[in-house]
C-alpha positions as CSV (number, residue, x, y, z in Angstrom):
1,X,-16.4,-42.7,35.3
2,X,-13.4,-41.2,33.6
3,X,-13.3,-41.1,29.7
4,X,-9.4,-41.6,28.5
5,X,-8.8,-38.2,27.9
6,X,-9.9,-37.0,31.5
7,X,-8.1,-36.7,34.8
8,X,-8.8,-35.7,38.5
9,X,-6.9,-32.6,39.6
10,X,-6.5,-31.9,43.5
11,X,-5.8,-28.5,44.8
12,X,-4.3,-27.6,47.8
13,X,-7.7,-28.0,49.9
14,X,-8.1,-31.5,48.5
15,X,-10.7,-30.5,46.4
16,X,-11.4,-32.9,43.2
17,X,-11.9,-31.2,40.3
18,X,-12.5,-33.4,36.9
19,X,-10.7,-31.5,33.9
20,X,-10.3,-32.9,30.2
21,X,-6.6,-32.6,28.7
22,X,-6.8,-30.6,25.7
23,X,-3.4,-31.6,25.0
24,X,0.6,-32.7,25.7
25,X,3.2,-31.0,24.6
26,X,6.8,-32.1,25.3
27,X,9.9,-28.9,25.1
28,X,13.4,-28.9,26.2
29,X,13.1,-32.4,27.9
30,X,9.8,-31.4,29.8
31,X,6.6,-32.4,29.2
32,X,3.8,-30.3,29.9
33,X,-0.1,-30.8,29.9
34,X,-2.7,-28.3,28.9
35,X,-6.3,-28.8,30.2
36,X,-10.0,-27.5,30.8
37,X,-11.7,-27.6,33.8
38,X,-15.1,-29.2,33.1
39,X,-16.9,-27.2,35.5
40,X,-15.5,-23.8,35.1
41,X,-14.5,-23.8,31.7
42,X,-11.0,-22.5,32.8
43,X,-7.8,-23.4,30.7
44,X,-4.4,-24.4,32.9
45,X,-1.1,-26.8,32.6
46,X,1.4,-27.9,34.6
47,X,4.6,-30.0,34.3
48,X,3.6,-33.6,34.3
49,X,6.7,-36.0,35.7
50,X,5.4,-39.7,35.1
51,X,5.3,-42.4,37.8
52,X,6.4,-45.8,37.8
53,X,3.3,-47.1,36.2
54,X,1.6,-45.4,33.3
55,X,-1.4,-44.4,35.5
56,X,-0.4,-41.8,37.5
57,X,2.1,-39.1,38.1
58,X,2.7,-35.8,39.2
59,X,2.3,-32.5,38.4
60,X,4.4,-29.5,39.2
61,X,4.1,-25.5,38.7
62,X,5.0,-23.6,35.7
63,X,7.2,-21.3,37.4
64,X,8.5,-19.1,34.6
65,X,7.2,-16.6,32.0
66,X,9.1,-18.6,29.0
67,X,7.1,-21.4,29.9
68,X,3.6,-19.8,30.2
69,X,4.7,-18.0,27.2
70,X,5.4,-21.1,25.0
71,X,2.4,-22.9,26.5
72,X,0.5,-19.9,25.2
73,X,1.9,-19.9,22.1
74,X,1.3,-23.9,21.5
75,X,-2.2,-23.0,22.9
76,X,-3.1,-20.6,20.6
77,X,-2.0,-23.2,17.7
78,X,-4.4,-25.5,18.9
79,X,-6.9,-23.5,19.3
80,X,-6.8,-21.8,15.7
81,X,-5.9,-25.9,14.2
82,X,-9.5,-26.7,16.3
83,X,-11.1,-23.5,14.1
84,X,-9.5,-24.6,10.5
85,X,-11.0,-28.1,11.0
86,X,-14.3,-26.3,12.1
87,X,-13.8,-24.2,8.9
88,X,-13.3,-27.1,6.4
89,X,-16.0,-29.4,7.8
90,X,-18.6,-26.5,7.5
91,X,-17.1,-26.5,3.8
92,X,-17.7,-30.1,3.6
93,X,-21.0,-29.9,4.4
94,X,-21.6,-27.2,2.1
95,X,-20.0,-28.9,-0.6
96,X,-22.7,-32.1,0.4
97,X,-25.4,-29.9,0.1
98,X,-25.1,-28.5,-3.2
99,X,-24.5,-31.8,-4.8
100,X,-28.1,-33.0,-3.1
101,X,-29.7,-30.1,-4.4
102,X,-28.1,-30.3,-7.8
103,X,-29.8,-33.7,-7.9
């Protein structure tokens, strides 16, 4: 079973593969999604066109370098927001660990 934040990709060969979106991201009237393949750990995104219903649509290519190069860009963002929370919760902890021991 699919959690909320998962999808099914198909490649060309009709292989399934399940991948977790990291992340949408909407520029110049597109809107793009950024996800992980759960079994290979590997990072992609494509243009996502919605369908009639909210359930499913369709995904194209990135074709140019702008776009891979603003996806990477936005990427990178997330990935250094992901660290800063990693950061301050480590500092949280901390923080709950001296006030134990000072008690």
């Amino acid at each position: 079973m699919l959690k909320d934040n998962q999808m099914v990709v198909t490649n060309a060969n009709g292989d399934e593969s399940v991948c977790e979106i990291l992340f949408t991201h909407e520029h110049n009237g597109k809107n793009y999604v950024v996800f992980e393949f759960l079994d290979s750990h590997e990072v992609s995104a494509a243009i996502y066109t919605p369908g009639a219903n909210d359930d499913e649509g369709t995904f194209s290519d990135i074709e140019t370098d702008l776009e891979w190069e603003m996806l990477d860009q936005v990427l990178q963002e997330y990935f250094d927001q992901l660290e800063d929370e990693a950061d301050e919760d480590e500092e949280d902890e901390e923080d709950e660990e001296e006030v134990l021991e000072s008690n």
